[in-house]
PQR file with spaces between the fields and no chain letter, atoms N, CA, C, O and H, PARSE charges and radii, in Angstrom:
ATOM       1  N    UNK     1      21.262  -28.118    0.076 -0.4000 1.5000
ATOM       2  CA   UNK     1      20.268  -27.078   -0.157 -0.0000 2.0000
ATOM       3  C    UNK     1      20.195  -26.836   -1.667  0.5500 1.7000
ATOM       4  O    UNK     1      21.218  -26.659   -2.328 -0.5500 1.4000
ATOM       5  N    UNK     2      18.997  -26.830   -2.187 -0.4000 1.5000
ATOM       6  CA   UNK     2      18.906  -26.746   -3.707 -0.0000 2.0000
ATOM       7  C    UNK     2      18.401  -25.082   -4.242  0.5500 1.7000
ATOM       8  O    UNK     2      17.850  -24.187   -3.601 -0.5500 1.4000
ATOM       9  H    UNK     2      18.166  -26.974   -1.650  0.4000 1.0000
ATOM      10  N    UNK     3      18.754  -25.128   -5.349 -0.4000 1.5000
ATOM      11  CA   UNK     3      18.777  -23.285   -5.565 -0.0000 2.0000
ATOM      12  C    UNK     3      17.147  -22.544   -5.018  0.5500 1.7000
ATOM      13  O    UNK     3      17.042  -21.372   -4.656 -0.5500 1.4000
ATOM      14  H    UNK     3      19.202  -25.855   -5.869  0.4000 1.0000
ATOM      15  N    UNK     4      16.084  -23.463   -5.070 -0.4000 1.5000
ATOM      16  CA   UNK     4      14.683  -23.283   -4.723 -0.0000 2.0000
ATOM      17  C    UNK     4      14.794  -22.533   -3.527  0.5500 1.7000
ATOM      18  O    UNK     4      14.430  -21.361   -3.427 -0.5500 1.4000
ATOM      19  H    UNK     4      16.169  -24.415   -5.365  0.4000 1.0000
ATOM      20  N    UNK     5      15.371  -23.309   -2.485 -0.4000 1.5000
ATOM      21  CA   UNK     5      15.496  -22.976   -1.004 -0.0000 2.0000
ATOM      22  C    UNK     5      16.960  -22.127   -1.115  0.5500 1.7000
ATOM      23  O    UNK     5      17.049  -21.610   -0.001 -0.5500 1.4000
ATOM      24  H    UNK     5      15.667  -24.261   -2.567  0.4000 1.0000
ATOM      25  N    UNK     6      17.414  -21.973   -1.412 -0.4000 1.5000
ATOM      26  CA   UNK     6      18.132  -20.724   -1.289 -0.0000 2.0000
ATOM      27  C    UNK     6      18.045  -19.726   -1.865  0.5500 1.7000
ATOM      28  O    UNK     6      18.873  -18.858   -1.591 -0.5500 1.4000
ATOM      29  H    UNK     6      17.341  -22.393   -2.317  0.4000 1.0000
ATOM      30  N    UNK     7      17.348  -19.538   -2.557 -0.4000 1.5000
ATOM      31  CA   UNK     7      16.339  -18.449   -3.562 -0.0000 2.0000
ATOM      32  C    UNK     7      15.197  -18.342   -2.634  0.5500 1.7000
ATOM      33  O    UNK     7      14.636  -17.268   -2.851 -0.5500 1.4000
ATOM      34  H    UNK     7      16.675  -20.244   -2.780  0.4000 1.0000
ATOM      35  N    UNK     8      14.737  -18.868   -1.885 -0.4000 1.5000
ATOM      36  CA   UNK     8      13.387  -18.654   -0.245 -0.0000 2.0000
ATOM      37  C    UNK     8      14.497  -17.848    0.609  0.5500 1.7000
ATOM      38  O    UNK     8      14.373  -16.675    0.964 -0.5500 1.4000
ATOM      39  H    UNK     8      15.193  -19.740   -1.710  0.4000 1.0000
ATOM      40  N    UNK     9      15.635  -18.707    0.884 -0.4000 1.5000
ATOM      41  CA   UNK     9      16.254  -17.892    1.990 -0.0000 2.0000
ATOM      42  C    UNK     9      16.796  -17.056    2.098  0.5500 1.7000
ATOM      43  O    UNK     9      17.215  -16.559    3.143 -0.5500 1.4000
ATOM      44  H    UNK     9      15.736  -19.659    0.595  0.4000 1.0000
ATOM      45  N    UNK    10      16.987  -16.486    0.402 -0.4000 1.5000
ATOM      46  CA   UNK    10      17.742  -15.023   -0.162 -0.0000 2.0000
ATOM      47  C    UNK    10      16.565  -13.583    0.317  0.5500 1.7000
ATOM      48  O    UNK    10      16.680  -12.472    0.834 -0.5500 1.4000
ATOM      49  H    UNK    10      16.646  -16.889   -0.448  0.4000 1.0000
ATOM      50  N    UNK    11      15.592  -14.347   -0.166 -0.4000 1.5000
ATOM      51  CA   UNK    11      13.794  -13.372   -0.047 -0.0000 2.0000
ATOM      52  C    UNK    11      13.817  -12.933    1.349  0.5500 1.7000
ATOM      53  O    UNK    11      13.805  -11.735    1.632 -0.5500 1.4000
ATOM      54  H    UNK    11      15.499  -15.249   -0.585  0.4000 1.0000
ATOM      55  N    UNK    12      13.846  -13.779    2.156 -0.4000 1.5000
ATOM      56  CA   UNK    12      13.629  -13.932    3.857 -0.0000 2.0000
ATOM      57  C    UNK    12      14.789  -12.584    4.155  0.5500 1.7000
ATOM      58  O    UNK    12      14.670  -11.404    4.484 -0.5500 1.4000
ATOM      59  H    UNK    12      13.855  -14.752    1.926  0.4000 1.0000
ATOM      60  N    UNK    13      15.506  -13.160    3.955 -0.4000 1.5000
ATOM      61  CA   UNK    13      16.920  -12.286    3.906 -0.0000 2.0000
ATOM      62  C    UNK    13      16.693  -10.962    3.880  0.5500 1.7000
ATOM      63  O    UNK    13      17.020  -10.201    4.790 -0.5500 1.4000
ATOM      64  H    UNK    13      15.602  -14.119    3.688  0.4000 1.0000
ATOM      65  N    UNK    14      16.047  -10.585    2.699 -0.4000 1.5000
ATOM      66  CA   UNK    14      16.298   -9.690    2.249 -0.0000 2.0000
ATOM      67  C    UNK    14      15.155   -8.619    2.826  0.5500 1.7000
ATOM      68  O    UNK    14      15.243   -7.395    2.927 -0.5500 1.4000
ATOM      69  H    UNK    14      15.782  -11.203    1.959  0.4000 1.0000
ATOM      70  N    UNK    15      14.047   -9.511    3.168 -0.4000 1.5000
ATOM      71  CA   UNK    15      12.685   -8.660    3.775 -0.0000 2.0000
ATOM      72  C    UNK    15      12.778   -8.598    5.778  0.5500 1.7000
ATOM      73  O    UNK    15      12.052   -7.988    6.564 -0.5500 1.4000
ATOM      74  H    UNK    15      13.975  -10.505    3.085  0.4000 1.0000
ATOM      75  N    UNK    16      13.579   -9.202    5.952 -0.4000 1.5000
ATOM      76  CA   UNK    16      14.124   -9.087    7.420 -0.0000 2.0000
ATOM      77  C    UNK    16      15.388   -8.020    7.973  0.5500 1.7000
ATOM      78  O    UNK    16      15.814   -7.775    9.101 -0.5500 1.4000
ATOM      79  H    UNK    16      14.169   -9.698    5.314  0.4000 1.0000
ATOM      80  N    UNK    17      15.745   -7.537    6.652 -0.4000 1.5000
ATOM      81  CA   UNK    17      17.135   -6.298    7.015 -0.0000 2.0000
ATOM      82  C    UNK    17      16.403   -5.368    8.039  0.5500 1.7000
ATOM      83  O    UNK    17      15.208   -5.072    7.998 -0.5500 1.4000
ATOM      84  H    UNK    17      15.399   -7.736    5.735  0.4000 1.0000
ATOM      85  N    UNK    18      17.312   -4.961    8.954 -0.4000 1.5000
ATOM      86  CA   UNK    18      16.832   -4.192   10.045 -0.0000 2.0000
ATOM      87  C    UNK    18      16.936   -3.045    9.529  0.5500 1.7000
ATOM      88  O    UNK    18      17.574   -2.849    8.495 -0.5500 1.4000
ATOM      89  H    UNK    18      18.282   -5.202    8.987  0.4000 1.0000
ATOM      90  N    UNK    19      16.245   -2.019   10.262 -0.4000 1.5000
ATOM      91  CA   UNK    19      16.476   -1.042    9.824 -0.0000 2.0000
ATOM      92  C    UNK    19      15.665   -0.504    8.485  0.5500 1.7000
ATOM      93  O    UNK    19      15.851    0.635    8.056 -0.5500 1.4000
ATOM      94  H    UNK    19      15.727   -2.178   11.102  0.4000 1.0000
ATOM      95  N    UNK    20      14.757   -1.428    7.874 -0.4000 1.5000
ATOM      96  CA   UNK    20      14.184   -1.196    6.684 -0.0000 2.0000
ATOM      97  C    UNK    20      12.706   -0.661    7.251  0.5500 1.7000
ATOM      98  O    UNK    20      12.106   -1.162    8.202 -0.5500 1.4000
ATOM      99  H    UNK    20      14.606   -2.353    8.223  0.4000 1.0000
ATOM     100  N    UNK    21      12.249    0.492    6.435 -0.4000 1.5000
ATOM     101  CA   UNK    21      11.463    0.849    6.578 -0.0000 2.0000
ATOM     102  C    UNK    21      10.658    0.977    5.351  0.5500 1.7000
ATOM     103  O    UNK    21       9.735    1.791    5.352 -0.5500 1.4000
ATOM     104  H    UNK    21      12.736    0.899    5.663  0.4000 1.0000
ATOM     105  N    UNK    22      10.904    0.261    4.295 -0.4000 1.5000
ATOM     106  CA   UNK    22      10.402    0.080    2.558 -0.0000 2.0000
ATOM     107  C    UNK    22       9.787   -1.196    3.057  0.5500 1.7000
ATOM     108  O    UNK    22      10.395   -1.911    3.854 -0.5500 1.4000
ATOM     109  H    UNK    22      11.655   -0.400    4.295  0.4000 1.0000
ATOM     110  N    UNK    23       8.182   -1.596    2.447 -0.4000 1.5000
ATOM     111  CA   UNK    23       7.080   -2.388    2.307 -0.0000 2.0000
ATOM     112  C    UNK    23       8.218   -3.451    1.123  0.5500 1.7000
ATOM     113  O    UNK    23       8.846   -3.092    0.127 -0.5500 1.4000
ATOM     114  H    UNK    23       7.688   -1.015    1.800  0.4000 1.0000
ATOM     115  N    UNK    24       8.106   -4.759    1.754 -0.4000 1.5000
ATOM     116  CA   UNK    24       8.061   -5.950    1.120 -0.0000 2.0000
ATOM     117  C    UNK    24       8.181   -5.675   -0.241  0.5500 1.7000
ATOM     118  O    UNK    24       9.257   -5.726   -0.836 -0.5500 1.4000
ATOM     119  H    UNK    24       7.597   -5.050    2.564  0.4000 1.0000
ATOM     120  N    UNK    25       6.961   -5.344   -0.829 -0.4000 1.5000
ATOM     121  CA   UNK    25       6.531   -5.359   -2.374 -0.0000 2.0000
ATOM     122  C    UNK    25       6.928   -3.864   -2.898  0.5500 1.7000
ATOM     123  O    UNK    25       6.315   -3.544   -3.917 -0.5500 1.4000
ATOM     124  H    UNK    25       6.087   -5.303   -0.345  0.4000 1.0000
ATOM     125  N    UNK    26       7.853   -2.873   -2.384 -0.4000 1.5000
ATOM     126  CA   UNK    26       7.932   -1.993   -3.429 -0.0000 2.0000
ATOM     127  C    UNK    26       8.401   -2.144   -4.280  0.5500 1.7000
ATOM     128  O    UNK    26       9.239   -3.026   -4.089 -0.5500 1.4000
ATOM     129  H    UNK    26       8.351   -3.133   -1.557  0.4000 1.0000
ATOM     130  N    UNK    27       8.427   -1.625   -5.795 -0.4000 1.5000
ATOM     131  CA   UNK    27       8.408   -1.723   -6.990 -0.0000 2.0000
ATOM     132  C    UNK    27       9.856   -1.510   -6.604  0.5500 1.7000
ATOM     133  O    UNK    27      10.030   -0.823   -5.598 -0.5500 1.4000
ATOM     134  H    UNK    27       7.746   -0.909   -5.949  0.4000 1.0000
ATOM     135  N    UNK    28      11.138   -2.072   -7.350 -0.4000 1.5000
ATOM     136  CA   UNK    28      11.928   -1.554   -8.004 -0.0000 2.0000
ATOM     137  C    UNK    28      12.733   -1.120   -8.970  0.5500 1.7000
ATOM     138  O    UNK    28      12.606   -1.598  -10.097 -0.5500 1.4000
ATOM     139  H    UNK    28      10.997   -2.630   -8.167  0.4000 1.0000
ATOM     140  N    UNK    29      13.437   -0.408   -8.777 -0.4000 1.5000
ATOM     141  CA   UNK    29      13.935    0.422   -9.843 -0.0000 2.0000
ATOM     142  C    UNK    29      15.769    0.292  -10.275  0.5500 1.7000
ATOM     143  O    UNK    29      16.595    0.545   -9.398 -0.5500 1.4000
ATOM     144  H    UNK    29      13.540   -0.020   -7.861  0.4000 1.0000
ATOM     145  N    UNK    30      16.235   -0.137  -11.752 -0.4000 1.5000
ATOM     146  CA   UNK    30      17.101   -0.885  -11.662 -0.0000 2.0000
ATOM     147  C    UNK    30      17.950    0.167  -11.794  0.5500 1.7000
ATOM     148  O    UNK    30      17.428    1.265  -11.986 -0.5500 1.4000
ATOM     149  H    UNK    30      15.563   -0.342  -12.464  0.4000 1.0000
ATOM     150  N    UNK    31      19.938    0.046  -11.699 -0.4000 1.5000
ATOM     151  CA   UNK    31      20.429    1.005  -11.260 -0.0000 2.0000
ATOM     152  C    UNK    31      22.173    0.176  -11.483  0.5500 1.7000
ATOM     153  O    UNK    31      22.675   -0.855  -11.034 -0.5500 1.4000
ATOM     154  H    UNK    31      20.362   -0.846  -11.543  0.4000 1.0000
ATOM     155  N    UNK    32      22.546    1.026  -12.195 -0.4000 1.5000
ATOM     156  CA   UNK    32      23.859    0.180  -12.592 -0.0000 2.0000
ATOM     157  C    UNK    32      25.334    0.973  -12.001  0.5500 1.7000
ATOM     158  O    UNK    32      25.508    2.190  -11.931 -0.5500 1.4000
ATOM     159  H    UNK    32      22.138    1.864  -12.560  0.4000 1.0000
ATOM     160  N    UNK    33      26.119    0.096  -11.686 -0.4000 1.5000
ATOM     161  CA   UNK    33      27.325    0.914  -10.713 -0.0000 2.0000
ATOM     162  C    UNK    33      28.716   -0.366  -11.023  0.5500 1.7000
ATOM     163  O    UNK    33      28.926   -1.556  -10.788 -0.5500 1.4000
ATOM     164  H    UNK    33      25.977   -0.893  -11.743  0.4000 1.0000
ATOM     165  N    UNK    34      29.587    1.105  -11.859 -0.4000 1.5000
ATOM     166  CA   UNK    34      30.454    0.691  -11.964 -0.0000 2.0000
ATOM     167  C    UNK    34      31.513    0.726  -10.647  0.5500 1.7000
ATOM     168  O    UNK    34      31.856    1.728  -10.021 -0.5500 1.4000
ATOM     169  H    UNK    34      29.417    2.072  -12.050  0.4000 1.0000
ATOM     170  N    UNK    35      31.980   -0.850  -10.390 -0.4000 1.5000
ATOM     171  CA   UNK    35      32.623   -0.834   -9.293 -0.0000 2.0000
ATOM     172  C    UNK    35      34.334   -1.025   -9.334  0.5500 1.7000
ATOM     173  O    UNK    35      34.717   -1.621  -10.340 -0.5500 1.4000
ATOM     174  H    UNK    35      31.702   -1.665  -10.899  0.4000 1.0000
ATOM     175  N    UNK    36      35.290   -0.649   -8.485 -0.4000 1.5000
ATOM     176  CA   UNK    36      36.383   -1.252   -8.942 -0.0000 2.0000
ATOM     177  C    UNK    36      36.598   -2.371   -8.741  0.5500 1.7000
ATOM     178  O    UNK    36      36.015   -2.825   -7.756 -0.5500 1.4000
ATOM     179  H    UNK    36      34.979   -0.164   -7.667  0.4000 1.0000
ATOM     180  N    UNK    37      37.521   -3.365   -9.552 -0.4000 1.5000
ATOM     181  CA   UNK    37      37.473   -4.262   -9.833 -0.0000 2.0000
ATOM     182  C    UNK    37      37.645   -5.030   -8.417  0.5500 1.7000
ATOM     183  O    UNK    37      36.759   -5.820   -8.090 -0.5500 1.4000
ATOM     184  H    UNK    37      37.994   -2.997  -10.352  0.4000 1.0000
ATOM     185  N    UNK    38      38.762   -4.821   -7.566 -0.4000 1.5000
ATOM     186  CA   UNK    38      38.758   -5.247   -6.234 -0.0000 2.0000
ATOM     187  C    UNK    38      37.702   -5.628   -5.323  0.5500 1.7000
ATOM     188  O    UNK    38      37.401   -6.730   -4.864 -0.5500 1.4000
ATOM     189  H    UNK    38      39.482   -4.179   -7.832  0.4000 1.0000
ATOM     190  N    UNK    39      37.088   -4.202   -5.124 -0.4000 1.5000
ATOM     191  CA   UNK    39      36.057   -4.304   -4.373 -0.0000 2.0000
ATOM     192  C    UNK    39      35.123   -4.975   -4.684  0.5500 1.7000
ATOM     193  O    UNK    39      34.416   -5.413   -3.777 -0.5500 1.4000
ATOM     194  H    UNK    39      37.332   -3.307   -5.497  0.4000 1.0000
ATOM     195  N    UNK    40      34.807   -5.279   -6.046 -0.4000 1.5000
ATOM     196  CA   UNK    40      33.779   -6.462   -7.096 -0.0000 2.0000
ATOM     197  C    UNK    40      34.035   -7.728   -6.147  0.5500 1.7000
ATOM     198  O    UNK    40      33.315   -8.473   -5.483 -0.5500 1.4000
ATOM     199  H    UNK    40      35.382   -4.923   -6.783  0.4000 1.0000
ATOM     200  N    UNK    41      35.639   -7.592   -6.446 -0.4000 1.5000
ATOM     201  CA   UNK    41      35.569   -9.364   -6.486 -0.0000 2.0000
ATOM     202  C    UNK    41      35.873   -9.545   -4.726  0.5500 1.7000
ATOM     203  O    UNK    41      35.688  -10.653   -4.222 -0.5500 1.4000
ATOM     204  H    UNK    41      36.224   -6.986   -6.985  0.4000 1.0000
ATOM     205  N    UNK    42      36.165   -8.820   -4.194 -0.4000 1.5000
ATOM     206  CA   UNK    42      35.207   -8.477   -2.462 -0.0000 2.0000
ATOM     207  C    UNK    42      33.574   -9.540   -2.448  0.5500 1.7000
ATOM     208  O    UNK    42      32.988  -10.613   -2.303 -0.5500 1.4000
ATOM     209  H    UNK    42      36.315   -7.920   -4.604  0.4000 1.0000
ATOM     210  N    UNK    43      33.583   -8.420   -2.672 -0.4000 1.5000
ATOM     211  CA   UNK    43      31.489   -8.452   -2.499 -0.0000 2.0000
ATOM     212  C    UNK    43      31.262   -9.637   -3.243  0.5500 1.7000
ATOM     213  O    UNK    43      30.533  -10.341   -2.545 -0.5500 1.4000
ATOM     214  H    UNK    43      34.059   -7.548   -2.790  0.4000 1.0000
ATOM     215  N    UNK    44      31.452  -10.057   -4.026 -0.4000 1.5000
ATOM     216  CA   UNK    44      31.013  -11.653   -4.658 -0.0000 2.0000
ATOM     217  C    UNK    44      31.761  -12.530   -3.694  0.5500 1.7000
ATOM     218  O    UNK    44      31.130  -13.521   -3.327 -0.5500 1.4000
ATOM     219  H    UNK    44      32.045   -9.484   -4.593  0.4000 1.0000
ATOM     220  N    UNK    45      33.131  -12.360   -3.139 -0.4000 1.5000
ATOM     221  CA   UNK    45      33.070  -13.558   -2.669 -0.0000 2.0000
ATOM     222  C    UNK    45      33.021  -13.323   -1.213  0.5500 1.7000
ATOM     223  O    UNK    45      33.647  -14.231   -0.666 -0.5500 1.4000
ATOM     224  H    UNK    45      33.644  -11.554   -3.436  0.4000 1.0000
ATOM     225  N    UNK    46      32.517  -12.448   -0.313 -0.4000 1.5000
ATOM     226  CA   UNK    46      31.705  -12.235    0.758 -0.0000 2.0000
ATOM     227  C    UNK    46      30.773  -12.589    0.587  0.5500 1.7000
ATOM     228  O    UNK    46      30.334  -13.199    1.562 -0.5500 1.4000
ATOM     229  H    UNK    46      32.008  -11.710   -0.758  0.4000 1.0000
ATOM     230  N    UNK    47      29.767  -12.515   -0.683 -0.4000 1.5000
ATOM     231  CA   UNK    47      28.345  -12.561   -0.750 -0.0000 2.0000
ATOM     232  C    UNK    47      28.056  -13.969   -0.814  0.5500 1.7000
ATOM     233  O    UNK    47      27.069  -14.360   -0.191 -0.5500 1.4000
ATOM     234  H    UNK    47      30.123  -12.019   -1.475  0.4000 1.0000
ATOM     235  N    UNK    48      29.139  -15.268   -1.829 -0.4000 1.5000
ATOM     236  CA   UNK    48      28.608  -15.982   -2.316 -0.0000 2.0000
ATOM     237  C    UNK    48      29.201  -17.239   -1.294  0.5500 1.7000
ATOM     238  O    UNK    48      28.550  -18.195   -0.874 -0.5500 1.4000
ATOM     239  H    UNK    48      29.940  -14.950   -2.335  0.4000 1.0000
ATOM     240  N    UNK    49      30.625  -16.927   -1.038 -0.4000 1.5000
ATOM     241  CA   UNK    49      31.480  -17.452   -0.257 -0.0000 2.0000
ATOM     242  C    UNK    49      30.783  -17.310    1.377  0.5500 1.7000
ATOM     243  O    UNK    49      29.960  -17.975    2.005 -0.5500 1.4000
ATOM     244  H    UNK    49      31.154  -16.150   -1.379  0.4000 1.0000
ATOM     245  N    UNK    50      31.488  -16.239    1.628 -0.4000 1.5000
ATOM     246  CA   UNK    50      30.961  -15.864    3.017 -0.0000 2.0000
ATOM     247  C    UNK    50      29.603  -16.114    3.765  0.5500 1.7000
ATOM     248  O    UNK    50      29.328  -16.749    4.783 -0.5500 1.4000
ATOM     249  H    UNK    50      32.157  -15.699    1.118  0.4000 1.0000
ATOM     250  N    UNK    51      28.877  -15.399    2.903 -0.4000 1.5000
ATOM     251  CA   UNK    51      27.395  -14.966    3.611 -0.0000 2.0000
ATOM     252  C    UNK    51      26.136  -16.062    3.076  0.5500 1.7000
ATOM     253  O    UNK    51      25.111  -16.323    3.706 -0.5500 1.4000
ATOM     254  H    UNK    51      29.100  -14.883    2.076  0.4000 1.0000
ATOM     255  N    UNK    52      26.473  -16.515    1.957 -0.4000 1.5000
ATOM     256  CA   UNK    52      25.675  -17.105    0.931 -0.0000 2.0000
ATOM     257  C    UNK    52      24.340  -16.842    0.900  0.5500 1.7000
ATOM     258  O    UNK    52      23.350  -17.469    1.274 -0.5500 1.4000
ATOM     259  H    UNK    52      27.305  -16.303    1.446  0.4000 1.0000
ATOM     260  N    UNK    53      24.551  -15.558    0.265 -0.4000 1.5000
ATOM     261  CA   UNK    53      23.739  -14.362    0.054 -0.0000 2.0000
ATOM     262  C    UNK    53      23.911  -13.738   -1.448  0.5500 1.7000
ATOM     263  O    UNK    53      24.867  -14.030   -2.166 -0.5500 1.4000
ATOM     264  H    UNK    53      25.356  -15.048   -0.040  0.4000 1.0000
ATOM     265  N    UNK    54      22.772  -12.762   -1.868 -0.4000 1.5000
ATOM     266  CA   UNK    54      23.435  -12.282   -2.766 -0.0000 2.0000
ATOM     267  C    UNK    54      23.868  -10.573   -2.920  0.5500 1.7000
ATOM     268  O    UNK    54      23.252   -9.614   -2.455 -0.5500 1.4000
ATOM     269  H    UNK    54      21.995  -12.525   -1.284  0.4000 1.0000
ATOM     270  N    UNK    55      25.041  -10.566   -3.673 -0.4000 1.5000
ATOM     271  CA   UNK    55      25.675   -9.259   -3.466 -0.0000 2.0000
ATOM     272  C    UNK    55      24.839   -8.183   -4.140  0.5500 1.7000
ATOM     273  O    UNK    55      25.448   -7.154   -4.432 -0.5500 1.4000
ATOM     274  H    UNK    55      25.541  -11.344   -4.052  0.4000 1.0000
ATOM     275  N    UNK    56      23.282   -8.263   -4.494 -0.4000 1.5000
ATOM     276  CA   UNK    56      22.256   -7.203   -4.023 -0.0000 2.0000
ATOM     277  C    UNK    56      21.904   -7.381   -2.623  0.5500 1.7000
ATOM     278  O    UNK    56      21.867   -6.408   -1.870 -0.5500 1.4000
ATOM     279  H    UNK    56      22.787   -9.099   -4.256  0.4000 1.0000
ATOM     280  N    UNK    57      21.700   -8.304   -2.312 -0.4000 1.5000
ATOM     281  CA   UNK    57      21.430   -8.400   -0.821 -0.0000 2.0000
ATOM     282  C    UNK    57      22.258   -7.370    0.150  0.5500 1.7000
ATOM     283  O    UNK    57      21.769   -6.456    0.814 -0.5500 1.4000
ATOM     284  H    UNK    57      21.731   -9.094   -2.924  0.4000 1.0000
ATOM     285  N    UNK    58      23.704   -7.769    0.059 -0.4000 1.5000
ATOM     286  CA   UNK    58      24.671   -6.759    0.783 -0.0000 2.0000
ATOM     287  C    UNK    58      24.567   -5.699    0.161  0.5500 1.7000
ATOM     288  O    UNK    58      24.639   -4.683    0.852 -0.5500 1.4000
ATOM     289  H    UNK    58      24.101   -8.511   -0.481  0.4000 1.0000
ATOM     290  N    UNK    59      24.403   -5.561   -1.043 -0.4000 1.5000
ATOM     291  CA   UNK    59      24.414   -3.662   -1.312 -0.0000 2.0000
ATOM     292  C    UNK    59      22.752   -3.287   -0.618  0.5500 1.7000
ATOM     293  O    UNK    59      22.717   -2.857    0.535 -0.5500 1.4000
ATOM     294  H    UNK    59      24.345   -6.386   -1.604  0.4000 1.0000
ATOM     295  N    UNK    60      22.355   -3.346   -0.851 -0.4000 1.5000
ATOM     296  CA   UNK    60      20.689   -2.876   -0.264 -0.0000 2.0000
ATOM     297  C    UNK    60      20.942   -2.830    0.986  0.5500 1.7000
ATOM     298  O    UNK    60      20.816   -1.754    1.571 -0.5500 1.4000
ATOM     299  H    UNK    60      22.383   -3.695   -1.788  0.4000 1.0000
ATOM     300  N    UNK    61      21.396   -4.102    1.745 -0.4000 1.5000
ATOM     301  CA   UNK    61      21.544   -3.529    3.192 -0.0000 2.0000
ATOM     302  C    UNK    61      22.622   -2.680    4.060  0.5500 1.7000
ATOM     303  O    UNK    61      22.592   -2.435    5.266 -0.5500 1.4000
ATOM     304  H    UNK    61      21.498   -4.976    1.271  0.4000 1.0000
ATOM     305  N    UNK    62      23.689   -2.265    2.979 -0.4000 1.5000
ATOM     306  CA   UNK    62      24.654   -1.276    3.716 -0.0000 2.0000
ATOM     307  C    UNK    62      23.865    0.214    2.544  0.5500 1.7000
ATOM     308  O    UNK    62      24.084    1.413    2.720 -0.5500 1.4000
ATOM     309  H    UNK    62      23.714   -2.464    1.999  0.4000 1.0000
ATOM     310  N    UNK    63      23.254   -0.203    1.779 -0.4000 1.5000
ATOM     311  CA   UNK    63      22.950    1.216    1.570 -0.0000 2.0000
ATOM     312  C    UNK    63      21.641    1.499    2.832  0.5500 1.7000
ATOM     313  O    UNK    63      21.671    2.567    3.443 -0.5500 1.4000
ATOM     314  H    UNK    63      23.076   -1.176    1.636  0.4000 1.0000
ATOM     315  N    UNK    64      20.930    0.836    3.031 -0.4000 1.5000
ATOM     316  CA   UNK    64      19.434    1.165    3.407 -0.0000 2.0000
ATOM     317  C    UNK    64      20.406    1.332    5.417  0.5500 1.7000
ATOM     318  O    UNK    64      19.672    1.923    6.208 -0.5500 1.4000
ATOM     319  H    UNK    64      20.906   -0.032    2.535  0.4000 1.0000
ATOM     320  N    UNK    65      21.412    0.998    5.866 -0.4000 1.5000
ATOM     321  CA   UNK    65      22.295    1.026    6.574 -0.0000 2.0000
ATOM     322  C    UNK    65      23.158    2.589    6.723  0.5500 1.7000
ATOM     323  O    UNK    65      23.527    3.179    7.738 -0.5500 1.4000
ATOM     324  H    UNK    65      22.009    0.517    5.223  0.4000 1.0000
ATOM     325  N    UNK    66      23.301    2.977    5.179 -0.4000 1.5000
ATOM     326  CA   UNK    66      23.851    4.476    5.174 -0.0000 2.0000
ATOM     327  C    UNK    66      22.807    5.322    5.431  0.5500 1.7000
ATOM     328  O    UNK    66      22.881    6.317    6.152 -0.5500 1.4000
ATOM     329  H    UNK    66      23.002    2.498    4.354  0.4000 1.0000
ATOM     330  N    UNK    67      21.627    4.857    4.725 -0.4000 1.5000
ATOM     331  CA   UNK    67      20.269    5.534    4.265 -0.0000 2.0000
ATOM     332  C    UNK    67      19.891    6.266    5.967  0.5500 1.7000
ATOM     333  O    UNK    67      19.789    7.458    6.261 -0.5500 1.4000
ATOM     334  H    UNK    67      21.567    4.048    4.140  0.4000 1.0000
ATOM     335  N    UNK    68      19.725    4.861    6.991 -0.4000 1.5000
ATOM     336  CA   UNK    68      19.320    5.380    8.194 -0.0000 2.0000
ATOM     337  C    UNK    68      20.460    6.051    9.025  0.5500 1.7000
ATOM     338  O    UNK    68      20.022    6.667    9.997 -0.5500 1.4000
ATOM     339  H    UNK    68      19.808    3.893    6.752  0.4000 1.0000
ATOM     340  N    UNK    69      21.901    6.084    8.868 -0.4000 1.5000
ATOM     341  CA   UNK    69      22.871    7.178    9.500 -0.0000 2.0000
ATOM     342  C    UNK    69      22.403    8.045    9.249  0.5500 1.7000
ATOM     343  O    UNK    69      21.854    8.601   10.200 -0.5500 1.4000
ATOM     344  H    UNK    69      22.257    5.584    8.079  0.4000 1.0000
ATOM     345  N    UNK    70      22.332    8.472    8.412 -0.4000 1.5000
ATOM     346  CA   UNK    70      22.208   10.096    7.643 -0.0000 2.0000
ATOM     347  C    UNK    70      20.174   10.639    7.788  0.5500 1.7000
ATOM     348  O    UNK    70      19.687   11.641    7.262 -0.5500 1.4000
ATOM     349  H    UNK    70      22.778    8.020    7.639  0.4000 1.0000
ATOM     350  N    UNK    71      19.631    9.896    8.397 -0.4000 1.5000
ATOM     351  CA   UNK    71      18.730   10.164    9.001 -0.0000 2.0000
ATOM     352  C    UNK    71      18.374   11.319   10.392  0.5500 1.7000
ATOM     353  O    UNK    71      17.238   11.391   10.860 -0.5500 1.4000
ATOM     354  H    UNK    71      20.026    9.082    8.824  0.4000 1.0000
């Protein structure tokens, strides 16, 4: 798989999270978070290792995941 198609299947990914109720194309807005170092190197290698995904991918979908609990 070459970065083209996994850069398609990151998109797909990312516009198929359940639970989303945000339009495809909303604008976003950038947002910086210092993490501890552990949990960093977690999420990269869940994201890149694991899921082969990217670790915006997993943050967007356990936030948009918290977003609808607290609904």
């Amino acid at each position: 798989m070459d970065s083209d198609d996994l850069n398609q299947n990151r998109a797909e990914s990312l516009s198929d999270l359940s639970g989303s109720d945000e339009p495809d194309d909303e604008p976003t807005k950038r947002y910086t978070l210092d993490l501890p170092q552990s949990l960093h190197k977690w999420l990269k290698k869940q994201a890149v290792i694991e899921e082969e995904r990217s670790m915006k991918e997993i943050t967007i979908e356990a936030l948009r995941e918290y977003k609808q609990s607290r609904e």
